[in-house]
N, C-alpha and C positions, 0 to 999 in steps of 0.2 A: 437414263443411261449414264456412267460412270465414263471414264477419261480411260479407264483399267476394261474396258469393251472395245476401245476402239476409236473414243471422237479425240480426232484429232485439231490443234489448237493451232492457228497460226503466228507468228514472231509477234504481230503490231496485238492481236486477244491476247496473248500472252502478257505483254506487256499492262493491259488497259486494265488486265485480272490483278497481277500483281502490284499494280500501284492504287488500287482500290481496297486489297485487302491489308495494303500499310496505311493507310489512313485511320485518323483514331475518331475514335468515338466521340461527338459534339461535346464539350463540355456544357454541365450546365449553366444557363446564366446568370453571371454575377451580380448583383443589386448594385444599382451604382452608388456613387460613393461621393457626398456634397462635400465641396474641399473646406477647409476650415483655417479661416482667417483671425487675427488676431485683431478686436475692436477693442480691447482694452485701456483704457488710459494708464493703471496700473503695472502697466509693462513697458510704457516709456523708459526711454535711457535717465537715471538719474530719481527713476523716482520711490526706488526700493532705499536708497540714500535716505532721500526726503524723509519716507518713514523715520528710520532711523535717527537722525540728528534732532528731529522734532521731540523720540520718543528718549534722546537723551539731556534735549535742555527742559522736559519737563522733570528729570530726573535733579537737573543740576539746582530746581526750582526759579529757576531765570524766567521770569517773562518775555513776549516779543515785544519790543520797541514800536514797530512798526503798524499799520493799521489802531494805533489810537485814535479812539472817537472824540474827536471835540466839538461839547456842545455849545457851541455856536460862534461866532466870532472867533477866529486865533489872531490874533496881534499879538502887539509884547505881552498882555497877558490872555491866557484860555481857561477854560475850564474842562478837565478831563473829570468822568468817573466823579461828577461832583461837588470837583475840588478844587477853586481858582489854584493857578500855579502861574510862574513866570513862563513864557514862551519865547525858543530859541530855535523853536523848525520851522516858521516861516517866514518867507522871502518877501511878505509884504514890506518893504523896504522901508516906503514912505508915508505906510500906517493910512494908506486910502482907502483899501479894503474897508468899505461901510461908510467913509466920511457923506455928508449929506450932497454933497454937489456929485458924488460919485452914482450914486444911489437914484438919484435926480434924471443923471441922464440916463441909465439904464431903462427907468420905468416910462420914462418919456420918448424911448427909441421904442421901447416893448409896444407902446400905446398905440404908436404910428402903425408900428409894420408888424404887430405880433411876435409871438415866440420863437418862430422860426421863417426863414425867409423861404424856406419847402423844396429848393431849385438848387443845384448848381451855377454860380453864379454867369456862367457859360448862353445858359439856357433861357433861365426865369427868374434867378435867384439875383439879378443884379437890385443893389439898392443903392438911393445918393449918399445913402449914412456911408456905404462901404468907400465911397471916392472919396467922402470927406476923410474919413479917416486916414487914406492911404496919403490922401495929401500933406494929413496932418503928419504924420510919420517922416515924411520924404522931406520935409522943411527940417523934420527935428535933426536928420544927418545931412541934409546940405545935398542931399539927392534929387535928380530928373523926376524919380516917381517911384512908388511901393506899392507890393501884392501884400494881400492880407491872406494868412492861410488860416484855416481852422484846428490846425497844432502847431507849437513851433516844432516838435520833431520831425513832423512830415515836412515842415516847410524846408528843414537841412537836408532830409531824406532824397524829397522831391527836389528840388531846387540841384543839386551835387549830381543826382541822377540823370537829371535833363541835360546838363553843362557838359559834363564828361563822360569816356566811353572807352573801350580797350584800347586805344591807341594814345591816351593821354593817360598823365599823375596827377596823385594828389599829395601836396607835403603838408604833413600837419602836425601839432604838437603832441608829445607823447601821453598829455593829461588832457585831448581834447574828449568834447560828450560823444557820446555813444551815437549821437542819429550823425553826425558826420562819419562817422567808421563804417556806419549801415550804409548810408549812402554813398559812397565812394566804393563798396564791397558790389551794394546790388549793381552801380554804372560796369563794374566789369575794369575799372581805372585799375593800373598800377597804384601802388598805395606805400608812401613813406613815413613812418613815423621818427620825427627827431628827440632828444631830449628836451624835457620838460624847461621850454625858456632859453635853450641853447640856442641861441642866434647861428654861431660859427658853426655847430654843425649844420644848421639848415643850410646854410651857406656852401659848405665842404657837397654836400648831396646835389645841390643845385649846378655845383661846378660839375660835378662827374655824370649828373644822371638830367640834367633838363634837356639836352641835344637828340636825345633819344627818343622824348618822345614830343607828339603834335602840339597838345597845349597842357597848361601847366594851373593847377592850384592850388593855394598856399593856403591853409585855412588856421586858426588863430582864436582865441576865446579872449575877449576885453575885458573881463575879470575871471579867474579859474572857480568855478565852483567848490569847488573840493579842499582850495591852499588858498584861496582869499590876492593873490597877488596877479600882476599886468604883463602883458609883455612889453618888448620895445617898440613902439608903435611907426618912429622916425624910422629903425633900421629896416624894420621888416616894409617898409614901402619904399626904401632905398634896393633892397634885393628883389623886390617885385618888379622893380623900373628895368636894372642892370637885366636879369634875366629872363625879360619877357613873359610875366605870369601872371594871373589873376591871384589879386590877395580879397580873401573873405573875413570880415571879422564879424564873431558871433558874439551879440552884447547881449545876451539874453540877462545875464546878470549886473551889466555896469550900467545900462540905462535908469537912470535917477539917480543912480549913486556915485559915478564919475564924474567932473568936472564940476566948475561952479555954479553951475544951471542946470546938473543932471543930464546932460545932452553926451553923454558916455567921453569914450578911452580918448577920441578925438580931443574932444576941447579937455581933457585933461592932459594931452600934450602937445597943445595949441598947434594943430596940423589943420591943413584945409580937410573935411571929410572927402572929397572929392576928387580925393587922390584915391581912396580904397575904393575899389571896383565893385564889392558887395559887402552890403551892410543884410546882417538878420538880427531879429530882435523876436523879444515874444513878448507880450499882451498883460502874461499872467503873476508879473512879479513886481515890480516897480508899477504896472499901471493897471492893476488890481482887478484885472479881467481874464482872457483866458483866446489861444491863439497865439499863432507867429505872424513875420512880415519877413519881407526881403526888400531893401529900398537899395536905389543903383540907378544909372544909367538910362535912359528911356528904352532905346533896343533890348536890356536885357528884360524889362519889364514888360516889356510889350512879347516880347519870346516866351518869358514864364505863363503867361497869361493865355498861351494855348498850345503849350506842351507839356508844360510841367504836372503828372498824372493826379499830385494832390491836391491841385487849385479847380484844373477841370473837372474831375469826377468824383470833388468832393460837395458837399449841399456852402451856401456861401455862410460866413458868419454869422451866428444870433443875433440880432437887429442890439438885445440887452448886451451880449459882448461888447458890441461897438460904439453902444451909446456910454456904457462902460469906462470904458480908452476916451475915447473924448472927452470923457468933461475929468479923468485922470489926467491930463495932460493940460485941461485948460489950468487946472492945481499945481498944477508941478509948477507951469510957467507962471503963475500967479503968487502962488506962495514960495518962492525960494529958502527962506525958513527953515523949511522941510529938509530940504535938502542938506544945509549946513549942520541942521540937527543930529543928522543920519552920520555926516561924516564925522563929528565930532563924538556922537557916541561911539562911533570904531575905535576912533585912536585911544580913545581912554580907554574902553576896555582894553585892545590889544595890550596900553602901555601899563594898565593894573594887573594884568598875566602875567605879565611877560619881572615886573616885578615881584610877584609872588613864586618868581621861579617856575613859572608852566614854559610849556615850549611850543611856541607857536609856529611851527615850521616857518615856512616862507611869506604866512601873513604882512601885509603890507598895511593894515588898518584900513580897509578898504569894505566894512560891512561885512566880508566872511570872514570868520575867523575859529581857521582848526585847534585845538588842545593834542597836542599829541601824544600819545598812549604807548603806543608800539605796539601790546600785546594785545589781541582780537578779544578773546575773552574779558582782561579788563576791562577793555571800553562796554562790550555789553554789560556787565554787571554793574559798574559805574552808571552806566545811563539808568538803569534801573532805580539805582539809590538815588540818583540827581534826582528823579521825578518824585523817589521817598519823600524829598526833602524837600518840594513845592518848586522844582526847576526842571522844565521837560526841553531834552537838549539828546539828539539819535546819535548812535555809532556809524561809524562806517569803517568796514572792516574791507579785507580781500574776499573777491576779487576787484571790489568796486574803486581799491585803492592799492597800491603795493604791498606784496606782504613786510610784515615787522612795522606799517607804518598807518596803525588803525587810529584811530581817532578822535575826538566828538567834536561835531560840525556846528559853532554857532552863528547865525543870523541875529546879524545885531538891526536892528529898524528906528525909525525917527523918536517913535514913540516909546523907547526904555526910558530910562533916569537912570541917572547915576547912583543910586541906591540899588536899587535892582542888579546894576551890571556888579556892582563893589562887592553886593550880600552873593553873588553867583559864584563868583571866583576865591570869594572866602568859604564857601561851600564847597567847591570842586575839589579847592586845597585839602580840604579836611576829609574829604569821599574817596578821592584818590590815595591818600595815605592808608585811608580804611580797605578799600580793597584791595590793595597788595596784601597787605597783612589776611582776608581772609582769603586768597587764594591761597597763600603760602597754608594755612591751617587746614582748606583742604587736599593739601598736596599738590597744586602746581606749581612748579617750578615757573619764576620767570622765563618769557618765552615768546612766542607767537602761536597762541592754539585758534589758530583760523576755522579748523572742524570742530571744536567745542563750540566758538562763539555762530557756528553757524545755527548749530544744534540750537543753542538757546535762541536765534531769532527766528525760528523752527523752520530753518531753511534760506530764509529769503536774503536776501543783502542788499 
């Protein structure tokens, strides 16, 4: 029967009819759909660049600098590819790297306790070689006591991390290393950077911003890597006293090579150590092994020693690292020699540069010693032909250094001669004339081509 006979509908079926017959038809169902994430490394920020720069220094015919393989030994001299050549990229300063009492103790620390000590030294990993060692270090700066870490970058990292935290600064030089920036970055610290060696600004910044915050630290490099020169060692522990702050100094590079006995920037300006609050060093340049330390104060060592996250949860030093460092140090103290030898081949190199008209920025003749370039590019192609010509000696360009003020970075060590350093610098003189001359022929205008020379180091800096 039909609606048009007679049945009639009430308001609420009316209603339940009419909104039954506005409904739509089930859609059918959709296949689901897996979302799609991006795992590529190829898609990182920077690395369509990479491409690029790599695929233009092999255009430019530049080789990279970097990652040459040396087979075997690098002192003053290596052999790359072959081919003895002079060497000026390592920091083995006082040419211990291999000596026989070095090698001695290594194999006699390996003999005792093995390759590795397996443990955190927290847990299992303790050994007596590590305490001799620390002790030995804490003597060499006039310290209570030192942690041995197994990087010196962790150990700036760790160590700045532990110390400080958002409510505290850290003031530092504007040419300090990269694992102080880290670490002062991951503590969450306010973060001041001064001019490279400007006392009176660190000073002017300490007047207006140390009130502000809880604690305070100054941190400082006892030879600059990069510029070969020291800070002021009295003033900066004159501003640490006045304004209540911990001064750090990181001797990673003037241990063996500063003072008369290699004992760093201290006895080079005859200060008690005991005045700087934190001393760090590392292992692997002057004492021919591999590792940092922190020497200081008993409390603070005794505080690193079960908070600082690189010391606890990292494995403890290779027993060979340590045996390493010790019988490096019994050398040092033993043969002073060494040391005298080191500082005197600086100053004649620097003073045979410096009269063949090179420009050694702010070198002090203190075993680093920059040639300055200006332009990015030349320094790479330069270093290329220095290694032409049997002298392997690295650029460094920006970012790793100012723009306009690229480089080439030499490490002078005990073990040059004066023949070597004389034939380098009358080489460089004659390399650097040549490469202006062939950028100009290929069309570069003097300059700074910081993205050319990166291209040619296919990337890296």
């Amino acid at each position: 029967m039909t609606l048009q006979d007679g049945i009639r509908l009430d308001a609420t079926a009316r209603a339940t009819l009419l909104a039954r017959m506005r409904q739509r038809a089930p859609e059918p169902a959709r296949p689901a759909v897996t979302p799609s994430y991006d795992t590529s490394f190829e898609t990182l920020p920077g690395f369509e660049e990479l491409r690029l720069i790599r695929a233009t220094g092999e255009a430019l015919g530049i080789g990279n600098p970097f990652f040459r393989a040396h087979e075997g030994r690098a002192g003053a001299v290596s052999r790359i590819e072959g081919r003895e050549v002079i060497n000026f990229a390592s920091y083995d300063y006082l040419g211990l790297n291999g000596h026989p009492d070095v090698r001695r103790g290594a194999q006699a620390a390996m003999e005792l306790y093995g390759t590795s000590v397996s443990a955190s030294r927290l847990v299992a990993g303790e050994r007596p070689i590590h305490r001799e060692l620390e002790a030995r270090l804490a003597s060499l700066h006039g310290a209570d006591d030192a942690v041995v870490f197994v990087s010196g970058h962790a150990a700036n990292v760790t160590t700045i991390g532990s110390l400080v935290g958002a409510d505290d600064v850290v003031f530092h030089d504007a040419l300090i290393h990269n694992s102080v920036i880290v670490g002062a970055e991951l503590a969450g610290a306010a973060r001041r950077s001064f001019p490279h060696n400007d006392l009176d600004a660190l000073e002017d910044m300490l007047i207006h911003e140390r009130g502000s915050h809880r604690r305070a630290l100054i941190v400082v490099e006892g030879l600059y890597s990069m510029d070969g020169d020291a800070p002021d060692l009295s003033r900066l522990v004159v501003l640490k006293e006045r304004f209540g702050a911990w001064l750090m100094v990181d001797e990673a590079h003037s241990i063996g090579v500063l003072g008369a006995h290699g004992h760093g920037i201290a006895e080079q300006a005859g200060l008690d150590p005991a005045r700087i609050d934190i001393w760090m060093g590392t292992l692997s340049k002057s004492l021919a092994s591999c590792g940092g330390y922190i020497a200081g104060p008993q409390p603070l060592i005794d505080f690193l020693k079960v908070t600082a996250p690189g010391f606890v949860y990292s494995v403890g030093l290779p027993p060979a690292a340590a045996g390493a460092a010790l019988a490096a140090l019994d050398v040092m103290g033993e043969d002073t020699g060494r040391v005298a030898a080191l500082q005197r081949n600086a100053r004649h190199f620097l003073a045979t540069a410096q009269a063949a008209g090179l420009s050694t920025g702010t070198a002090e003749g203190h075993a680093i010693a920059p040639v300055m370039v200006g332009d990015s590019l030349k320094a790479v192609l330069l270093s290329e032909r220095m290694l032409a010509r049997g002298v392997n000696v690295l650029p460094i360009i920006h970012p790793a250094v100012p723009h306009k003020s690229a480089r080439l970075r030499f490490f002078i060590t005990a073990d040059h001669d004066q023949e070597q350093l004389d034939d380098t610098v009358r080489i460089l003189v004659e390399e650097l004339d040549e490469s202006t001359r062939l950028l100009a022929a290929l069309g570069f205008a003097e300059g700074d081509h910081d993205a050319a020379a990166r291209a040619a180091l296919g990337g890296m800096t």
